[in-house]
C-alpha positions in Angstrom: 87.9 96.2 100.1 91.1 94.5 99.0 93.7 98.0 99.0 95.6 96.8 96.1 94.9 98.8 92.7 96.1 95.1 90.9 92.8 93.1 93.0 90.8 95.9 90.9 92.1 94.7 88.1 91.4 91.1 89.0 88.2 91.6 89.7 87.7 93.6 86.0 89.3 90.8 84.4 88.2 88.1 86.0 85.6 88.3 88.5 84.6 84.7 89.5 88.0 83.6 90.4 88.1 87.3 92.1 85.2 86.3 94.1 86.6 82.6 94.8 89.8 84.4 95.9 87.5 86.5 98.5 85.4 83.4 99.8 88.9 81.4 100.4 91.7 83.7 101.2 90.0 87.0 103.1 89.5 86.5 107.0 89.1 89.4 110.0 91.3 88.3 113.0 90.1 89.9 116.3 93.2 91.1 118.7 93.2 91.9 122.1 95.9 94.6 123.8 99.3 92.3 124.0 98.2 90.4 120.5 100.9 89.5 118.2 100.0 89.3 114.8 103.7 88.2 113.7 107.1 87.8 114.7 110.4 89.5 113.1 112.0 86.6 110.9 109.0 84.8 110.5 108.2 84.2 106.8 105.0 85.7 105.9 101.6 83.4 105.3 99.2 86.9 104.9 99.1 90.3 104.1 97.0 92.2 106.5 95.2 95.4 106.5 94.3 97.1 109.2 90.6 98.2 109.8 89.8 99.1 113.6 91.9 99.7 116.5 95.9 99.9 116.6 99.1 98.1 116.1 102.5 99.4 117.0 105.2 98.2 114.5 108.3 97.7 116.2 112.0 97.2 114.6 115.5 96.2 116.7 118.8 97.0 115.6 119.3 93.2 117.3 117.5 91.6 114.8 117.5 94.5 111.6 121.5 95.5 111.4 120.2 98.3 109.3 119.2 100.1 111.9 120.9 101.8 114.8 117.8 102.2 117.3 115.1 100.7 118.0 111.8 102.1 116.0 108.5 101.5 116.9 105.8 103.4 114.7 101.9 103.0 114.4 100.3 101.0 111.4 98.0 103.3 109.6 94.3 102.3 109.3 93.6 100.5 105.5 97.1 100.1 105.4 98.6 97.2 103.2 101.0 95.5 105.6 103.7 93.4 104.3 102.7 93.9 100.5 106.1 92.2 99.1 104.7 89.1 100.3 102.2 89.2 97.4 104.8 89.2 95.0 108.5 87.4 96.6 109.3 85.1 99.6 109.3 87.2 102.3 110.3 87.4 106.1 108.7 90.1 108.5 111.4 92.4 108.9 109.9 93.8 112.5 107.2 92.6 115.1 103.5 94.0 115.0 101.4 93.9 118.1 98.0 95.2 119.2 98.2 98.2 121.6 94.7 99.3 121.8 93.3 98.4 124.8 89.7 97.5 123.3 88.8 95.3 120.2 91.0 95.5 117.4 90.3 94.2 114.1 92.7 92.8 110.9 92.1 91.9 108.0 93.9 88.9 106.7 95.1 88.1 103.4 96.4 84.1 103.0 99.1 84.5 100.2 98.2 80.5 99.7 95.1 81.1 98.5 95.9 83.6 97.1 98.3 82.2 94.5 95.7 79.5 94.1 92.8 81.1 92.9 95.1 83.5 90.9 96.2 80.5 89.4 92.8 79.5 88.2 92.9 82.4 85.3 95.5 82.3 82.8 95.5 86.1 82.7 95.5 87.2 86.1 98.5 84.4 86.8 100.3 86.4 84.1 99.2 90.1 85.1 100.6 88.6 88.8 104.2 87.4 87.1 104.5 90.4 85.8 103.6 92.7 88.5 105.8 90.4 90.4 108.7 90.7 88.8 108.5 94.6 88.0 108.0 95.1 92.0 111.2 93.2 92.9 113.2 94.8 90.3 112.4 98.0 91.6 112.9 97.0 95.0 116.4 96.1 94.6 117.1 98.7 91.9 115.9 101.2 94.8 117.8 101.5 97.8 116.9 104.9 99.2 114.9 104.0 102.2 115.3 101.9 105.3 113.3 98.4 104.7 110.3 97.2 106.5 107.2 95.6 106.3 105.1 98.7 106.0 107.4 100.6 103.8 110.1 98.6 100.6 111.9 100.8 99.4 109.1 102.8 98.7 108.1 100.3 96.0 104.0 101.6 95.7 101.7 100.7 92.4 102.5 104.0 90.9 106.1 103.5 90.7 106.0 99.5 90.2 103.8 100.7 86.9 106.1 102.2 84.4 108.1 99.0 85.1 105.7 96.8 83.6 106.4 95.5 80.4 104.1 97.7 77.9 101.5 95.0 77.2 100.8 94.7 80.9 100.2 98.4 81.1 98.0 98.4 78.2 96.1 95.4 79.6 95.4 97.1 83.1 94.6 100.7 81.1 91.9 98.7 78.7 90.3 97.7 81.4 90.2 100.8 83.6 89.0 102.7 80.8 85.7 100.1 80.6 84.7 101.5 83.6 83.9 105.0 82.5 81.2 106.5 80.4 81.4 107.1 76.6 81.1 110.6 77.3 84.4 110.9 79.6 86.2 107.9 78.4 87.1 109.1 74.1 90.1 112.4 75.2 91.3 110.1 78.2 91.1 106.9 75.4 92.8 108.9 73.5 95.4 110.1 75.4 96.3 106.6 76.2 96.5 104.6 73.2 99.1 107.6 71.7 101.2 106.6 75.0 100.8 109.8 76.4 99.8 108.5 79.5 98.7 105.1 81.8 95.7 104.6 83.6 95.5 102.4 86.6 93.0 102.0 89.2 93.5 103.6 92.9 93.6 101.5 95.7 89.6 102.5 96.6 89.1 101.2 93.0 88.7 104.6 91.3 90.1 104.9 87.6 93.4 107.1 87.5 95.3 108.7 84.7 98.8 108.5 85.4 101.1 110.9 83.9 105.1 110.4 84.6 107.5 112.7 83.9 111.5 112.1 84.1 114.4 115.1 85.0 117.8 115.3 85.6 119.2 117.3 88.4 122.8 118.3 87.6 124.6 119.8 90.5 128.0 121.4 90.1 130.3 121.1 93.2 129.2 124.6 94.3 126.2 123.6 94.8 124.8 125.1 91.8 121.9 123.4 89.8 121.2 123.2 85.7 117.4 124.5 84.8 116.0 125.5 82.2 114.4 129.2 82.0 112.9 129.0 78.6 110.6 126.7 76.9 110.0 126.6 73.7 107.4 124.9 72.1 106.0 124.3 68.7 104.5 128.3 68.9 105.5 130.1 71.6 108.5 130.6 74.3 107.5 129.6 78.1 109.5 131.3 80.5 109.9 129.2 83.6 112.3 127.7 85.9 112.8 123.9 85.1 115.0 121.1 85.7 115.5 119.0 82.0 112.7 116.6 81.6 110.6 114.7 79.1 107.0 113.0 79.8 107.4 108.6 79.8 105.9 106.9 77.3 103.9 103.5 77.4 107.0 101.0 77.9 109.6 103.5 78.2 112.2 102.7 80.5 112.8 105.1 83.0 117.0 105.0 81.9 116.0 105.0 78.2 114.5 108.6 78.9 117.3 109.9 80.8 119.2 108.8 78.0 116.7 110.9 75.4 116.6 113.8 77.7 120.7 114.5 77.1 120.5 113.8 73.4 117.8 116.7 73.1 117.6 118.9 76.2 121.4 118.4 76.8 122.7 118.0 73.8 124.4 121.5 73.3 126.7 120.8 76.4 128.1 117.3 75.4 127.2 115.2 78.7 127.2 112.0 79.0 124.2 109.8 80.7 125.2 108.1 84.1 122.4 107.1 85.6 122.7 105.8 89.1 119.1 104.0 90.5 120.2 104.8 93.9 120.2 108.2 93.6 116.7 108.5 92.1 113.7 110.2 93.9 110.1 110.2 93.3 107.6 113.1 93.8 103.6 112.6 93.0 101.2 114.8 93.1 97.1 114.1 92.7 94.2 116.3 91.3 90.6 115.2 91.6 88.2 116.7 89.4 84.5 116.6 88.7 84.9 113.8 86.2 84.9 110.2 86.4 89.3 110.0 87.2 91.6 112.0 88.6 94.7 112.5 87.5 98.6 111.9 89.4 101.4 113.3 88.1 104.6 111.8 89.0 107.7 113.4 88.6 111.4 110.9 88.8 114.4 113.0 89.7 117.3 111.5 88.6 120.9 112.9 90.2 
């Protein structure tokens, strides 16, 4: 399989040019111990995946001045390697090499072809420009980890989503929902077209109802943290201990509900919204169920 939720979505949308894509683009390379599968500085041709075997991912403070030691981790089997080549010119940012001393086994993803069977559907070239552009702009908007091809700025699908523009989100959410039964897909359907909530597909291909929620972590210089110990809602008081927060809507930007949270939860104090992308954090969570979906929560902590 193709580890990207967005090729689920292709194939959905679009499954001849899907399938074209698969006949032209997909190939396994077989590596031997010693193999290099690319260089540091080379500008990227594929995406790979990893399927049998091992590869040792290696980074120099010579060549990446980010660094201050030389790293060298193991790729993890299924593994999308190099994803930002999908969606920008990119340059590996490290070396990858074989180090198992049998057979190992790559998938390989030509970003050529690619583009040009993506190219051959009007609505999978503009799903891809979209998805594009909301994964580089969170990207640079994130600097909070070190880069590299297996890990940009921890840029995955569920954080790239609530950055696409809200027809895009509504447009991958249709078609996931096609892919349940009537009998599990009306409270889900539901949930979605009020905005309540986004639904994806995982990167097996399984449907997912993606729930975000925003909060603000206020820290005074001891140290000490705002929460909120009561909760009221439209019957009741919840006792609890919880940092400010309200659930993102469908094409809600992520600054535009920090900015809502202070003009409701924080209103009584008079504070202003800063909000500084670099000092934003992301926690997720999953629950599988019986049913057709499961369900990730997401929670952005904004500082």
């Amino acid at each position: 399989q193709m580890l990207h939720p967005l090729f689920h979505w292709w194939a959905a949308a679009d499954c001849s040019t899907f399938k074209l894509a698969c006949h032209r683009a997909v190939k396994t390379l077989p590596l031997i111990f010693g193999d290099m599968l690319f260089h540091v500085n080379e500008k990227a041709s594929a995406v790979y995946v990893l399927v049998t075997g091992s590869l040792a991912y290696k980074q120099d403070p010579a060549t990446c001045g980010w660094i201050t030691e030389t790293t060298v981790e193991e790729v993890e089997s299924g593994k999308l390697i190099s994803e930002a080549a999908l969606w920008t010119i990119w340059s590996h940012l490290g070396t990858a090499e074989a180090r198992f001393a049998g057979h190992t086994e790559v998938v390989s993803i030509s970003l050529e072809q690619i583009r040009s069977c993506a190219e051959c559907s009007e609505v999978v070239t503009f799903m891809f420009a979209a998805y594009g552009a909301a994964f580089v702009s969170h990207m640079l908007a994130t600097q909070v980890m070190l880069p590299s091809d297996l890990n940009i700025n921890s840029a995955t699908h569920l954080e790239v989503l609530p950055a696409l523009p809200p027809e895009y989100q509504q447009a991958l959410g249709q078609l996931a929902l096609r892919k349940l039964s009537r009998s599990k897909v009306k409270d889900l359907s539901d949930e979605f077209e009020e905005g309540k909530c986004m639904v994806s597909f995982t990167a097996l291909g399984k449907v997912e109802r993606v729930v975000v929620v925003n909060v603000v972590k206020l820290r005074r210089i001891d140290g000490r943290v705002l929460v909120h110990l009561v909760r009221r809602t439209k019957n009741r008081l919840i006792r609890g201990c919880q940092l400010p927060g309200e659930k993102l809507t469908i094409g809600e930007d992520p600054v535009e509900s920090v900015t809502r949270i202070f003009r409701s939860w924080l209103a009584p104090y008079g504070l202003e919204a800063h909000v500084c992308p670099e000092k934003r954090t992301y926690e997720t969570s999953h629950k599988r169920t019986l049913s057709e979906y499961g369900s990730t929560y997401q929670r952005i902590v904004h500082e």
